[in-house]
C-alpha positions in Angstrom: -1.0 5.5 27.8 -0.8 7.8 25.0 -3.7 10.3 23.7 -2.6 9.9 20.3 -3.8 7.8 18.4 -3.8 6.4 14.6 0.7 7.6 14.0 1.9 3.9 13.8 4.5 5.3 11.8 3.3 2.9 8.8 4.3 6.1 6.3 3.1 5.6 3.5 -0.1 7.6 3.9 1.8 10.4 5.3 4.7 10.6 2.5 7.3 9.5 5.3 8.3 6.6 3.6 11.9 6.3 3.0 12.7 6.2 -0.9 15.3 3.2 -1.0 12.5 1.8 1.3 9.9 2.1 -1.0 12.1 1.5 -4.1 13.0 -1.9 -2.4 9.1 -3.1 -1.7 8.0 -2.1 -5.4 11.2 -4.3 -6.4 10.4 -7.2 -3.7 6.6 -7.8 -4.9 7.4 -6.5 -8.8 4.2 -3.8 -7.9 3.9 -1.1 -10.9 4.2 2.2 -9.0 1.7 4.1 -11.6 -0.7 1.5 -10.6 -3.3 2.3 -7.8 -3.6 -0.4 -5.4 -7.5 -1.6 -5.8 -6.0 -2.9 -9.4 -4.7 -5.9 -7.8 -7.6 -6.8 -5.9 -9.2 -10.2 -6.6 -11.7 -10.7 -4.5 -15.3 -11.0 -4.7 -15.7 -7.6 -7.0 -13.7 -8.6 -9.4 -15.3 -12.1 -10.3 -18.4 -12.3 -13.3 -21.7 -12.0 -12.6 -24.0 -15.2 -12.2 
């Protein structure tokens, strides 16, 4: 078992991400790369208040 703890190897945190990669996802799910990513939340913060 490994000490260390929390490298998945995900990337994107870490800047490892490869750019065709990256380029592919932002195609795949049409995201807007100058957009942060809480801007497509919907959940329960984003509905009116009672």
């Amino acid at each position: 078992m490994s000490a260390v703890v929390g490298r998945c190897g995900a990337g994107g945190a870490e800047g490892f991400l490869d750019p065709a990669r990256r380029a592919g996802l932002l195609d795949r799910f049409r995201l807007d790369p100058a957009k942060k990513g809480r801007a497509y939340s919907e959940g329960a913060g984003r509905r009116p208040p009672c």
